[in-house]
C-alpha atoms as a printed R data frame, in Angstrom:
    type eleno elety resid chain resno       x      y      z
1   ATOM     1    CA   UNK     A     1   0.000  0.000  0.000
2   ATOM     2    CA   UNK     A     2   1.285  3.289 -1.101
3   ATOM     3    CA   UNK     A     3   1.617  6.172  1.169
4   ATOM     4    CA   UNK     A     4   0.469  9.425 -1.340
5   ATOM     5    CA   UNK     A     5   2.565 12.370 -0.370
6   ATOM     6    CA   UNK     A     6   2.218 15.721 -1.679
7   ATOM     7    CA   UNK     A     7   5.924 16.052 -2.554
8   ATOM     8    CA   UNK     A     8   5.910 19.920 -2.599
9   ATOM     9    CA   UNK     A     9   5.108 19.578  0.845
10  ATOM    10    CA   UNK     A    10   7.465 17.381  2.457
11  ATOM    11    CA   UNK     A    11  10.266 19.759  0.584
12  ATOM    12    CA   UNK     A    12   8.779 22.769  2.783
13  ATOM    13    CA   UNK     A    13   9.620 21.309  5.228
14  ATOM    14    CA   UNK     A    14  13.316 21.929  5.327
15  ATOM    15    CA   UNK     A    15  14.911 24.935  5.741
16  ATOM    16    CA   UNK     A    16  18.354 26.455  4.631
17  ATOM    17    CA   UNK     A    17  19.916 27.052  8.341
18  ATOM    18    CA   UNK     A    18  23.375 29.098  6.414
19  ATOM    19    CA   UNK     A    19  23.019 29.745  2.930
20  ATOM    20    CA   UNK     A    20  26.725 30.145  2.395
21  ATOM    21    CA   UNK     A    21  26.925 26.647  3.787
22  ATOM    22    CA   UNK     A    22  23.493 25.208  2.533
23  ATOM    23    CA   UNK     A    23  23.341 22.419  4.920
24  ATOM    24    CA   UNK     A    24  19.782 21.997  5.861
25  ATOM    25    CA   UNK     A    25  18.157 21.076  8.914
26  ATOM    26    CA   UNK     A    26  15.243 18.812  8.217
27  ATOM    27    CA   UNK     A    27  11.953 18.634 10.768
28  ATOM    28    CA   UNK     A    28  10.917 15.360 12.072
29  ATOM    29    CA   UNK     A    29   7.868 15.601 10.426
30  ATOM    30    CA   UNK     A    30   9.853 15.236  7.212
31  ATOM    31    CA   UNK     A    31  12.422 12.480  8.080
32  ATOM    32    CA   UNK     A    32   9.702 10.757  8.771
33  ATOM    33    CA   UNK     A    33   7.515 11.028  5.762
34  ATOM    34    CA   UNK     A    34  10.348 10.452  3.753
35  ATOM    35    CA   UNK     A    35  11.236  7.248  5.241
36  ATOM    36    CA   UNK     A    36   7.657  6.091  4.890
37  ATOM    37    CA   UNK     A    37   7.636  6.976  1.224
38  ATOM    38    CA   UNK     A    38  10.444  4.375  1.106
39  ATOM    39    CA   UNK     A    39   9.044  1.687  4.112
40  ATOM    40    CA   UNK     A    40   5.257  1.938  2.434
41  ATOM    41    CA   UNK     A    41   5.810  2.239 -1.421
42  ATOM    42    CA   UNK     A    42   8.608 -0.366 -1.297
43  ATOM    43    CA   UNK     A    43  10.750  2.070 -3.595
44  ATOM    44    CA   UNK     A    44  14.331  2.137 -3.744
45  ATOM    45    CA   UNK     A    45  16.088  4.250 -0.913
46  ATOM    46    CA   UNK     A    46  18.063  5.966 -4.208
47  ATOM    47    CA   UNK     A    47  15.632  6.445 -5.805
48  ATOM    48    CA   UNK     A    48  13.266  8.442 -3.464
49  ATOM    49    CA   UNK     A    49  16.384 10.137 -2.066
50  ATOM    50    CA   UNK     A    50  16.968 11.472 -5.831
51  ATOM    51    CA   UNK     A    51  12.895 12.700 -5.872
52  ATOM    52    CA   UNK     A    52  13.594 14.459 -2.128
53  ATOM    53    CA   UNK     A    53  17.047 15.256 -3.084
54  ATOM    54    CA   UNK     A    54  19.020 14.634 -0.469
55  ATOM    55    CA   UNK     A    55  21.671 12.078  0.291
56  ATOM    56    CA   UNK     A    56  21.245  8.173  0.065
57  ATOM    57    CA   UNK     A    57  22.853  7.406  3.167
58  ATOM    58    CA   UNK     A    58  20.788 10.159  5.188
59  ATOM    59    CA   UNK     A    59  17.617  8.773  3.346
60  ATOM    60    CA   UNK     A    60  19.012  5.503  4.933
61  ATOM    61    CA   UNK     A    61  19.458  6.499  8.311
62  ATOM    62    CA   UNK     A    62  15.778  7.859  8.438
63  ATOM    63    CA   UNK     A    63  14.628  4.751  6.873
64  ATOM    64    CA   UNK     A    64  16.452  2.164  9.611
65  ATOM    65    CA   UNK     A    65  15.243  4.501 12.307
66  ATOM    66    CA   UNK     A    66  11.897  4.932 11.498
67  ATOM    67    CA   UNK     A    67  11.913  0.947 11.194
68  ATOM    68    CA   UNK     A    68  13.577  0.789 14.319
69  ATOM    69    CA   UNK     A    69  10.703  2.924 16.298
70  ATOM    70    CA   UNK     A    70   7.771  1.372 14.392
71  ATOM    71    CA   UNK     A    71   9.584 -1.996 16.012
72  ATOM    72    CA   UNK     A    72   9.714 -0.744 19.141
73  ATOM    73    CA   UNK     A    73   5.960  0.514 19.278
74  ATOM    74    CA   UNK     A    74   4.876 -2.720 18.175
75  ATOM    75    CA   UNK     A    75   6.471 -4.453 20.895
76  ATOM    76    CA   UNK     A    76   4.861 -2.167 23.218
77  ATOM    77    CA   UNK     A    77   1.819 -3.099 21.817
78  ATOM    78    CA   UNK     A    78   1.176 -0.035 19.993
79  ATOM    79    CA   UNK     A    79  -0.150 -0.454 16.324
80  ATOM    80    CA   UNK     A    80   2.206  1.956 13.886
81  ATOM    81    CA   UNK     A    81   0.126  4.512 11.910
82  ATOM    82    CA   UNK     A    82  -1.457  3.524  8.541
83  ATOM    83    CA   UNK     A    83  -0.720  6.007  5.670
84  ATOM    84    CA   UNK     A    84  -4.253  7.408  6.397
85  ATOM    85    CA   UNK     A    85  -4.040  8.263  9.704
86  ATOM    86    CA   UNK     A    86  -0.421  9.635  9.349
87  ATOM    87    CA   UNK     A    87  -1.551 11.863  6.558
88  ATOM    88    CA   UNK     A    88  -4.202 12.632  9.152
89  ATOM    89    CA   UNK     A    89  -1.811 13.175 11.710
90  ATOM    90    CA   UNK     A    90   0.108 16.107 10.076
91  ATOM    91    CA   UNK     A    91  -2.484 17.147  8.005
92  ATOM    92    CA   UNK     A    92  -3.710 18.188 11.863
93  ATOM    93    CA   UNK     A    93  -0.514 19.499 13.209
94  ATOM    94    CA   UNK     A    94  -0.564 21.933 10.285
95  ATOM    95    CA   UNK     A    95  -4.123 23.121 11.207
96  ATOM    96    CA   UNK     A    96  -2.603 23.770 15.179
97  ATOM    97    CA   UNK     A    97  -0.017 25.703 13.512
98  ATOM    98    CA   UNK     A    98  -2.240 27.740 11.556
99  ATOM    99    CA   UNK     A    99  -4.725 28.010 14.511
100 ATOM   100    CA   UNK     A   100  -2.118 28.884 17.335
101 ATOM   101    CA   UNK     A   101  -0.692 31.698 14.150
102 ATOM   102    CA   UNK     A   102  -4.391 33.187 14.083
103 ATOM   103    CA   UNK     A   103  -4.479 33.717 18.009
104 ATOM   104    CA   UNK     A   104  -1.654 35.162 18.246
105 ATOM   105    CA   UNK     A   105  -2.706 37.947 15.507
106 ATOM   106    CA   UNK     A   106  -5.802 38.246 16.917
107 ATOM   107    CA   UNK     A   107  -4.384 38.414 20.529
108 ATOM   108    CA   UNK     A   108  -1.903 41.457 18.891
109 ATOM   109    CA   UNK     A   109  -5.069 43.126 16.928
110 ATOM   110    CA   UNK     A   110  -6.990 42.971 20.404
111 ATOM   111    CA   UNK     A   111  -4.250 44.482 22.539
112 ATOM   112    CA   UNK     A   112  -4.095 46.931 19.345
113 ATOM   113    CA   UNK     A   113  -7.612 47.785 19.588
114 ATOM   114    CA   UNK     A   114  -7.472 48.073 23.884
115 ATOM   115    CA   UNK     A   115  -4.651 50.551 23.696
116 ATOM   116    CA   UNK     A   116  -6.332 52.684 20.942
117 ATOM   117    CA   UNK     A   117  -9.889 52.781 22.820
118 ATOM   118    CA   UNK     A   118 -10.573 56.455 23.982
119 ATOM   119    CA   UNK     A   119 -10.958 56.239 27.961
């Protein structure tokens, strides 16, 4: 069962830390999308690390630790996410990010508003 990614996604979510150096720090989010896009397609680690474009041996390292902790919440028990409900998963951690970005403008345009109010 394939895992559909949006791949313009996943490469958001890097960022370029010193462009002058242009290593990149990658979130977890990402490391671990991209070794599911490996684990749940059954695709080539050089080959997806070509599509993501970044190295085959970090591609690797993402891939064996991602196996590694889907292991070790199995033998707690714990069923790993589908591709579903991971695509659920951060499909809902980018809403709270949007949501917690909207309270904090609307806490700023309140305080705004509060100062500005003749007394």
């Amino acid at each position: 069962m394939g895992v559909d990614i949006d791949l313009a996604g996943l490469r958001a979510c890097w960022e370029d830390v010193n462009m002058s150096n242009s290593r990149r720090v990658f979130t977890a989010e990402y490391r671990v999308e991209a070794a599911h896009r490996v684990i749940d397609s059954g695709r080539t680690i050089a080959e997806t690390a070509r599509e993501l474009a970044v190295s085959e041996q970090l591609l690797g390292r993402w891939v064996k630790e991602e196996r590694v902790r889907m292991a070790a919440a199995t033998s707690l028990g714990e069923a790993p996410l589908d591709g579903a409900e991971r695509t659920e998963l951060i499909r809902l951690r980018r809403q709270v990010v949007e949501q917690e970005k909207d309270l904090s403008f609307l806490k700023k345009v309140s305080a705004y508003f509060a100062a500005t109010q003749p007394k």
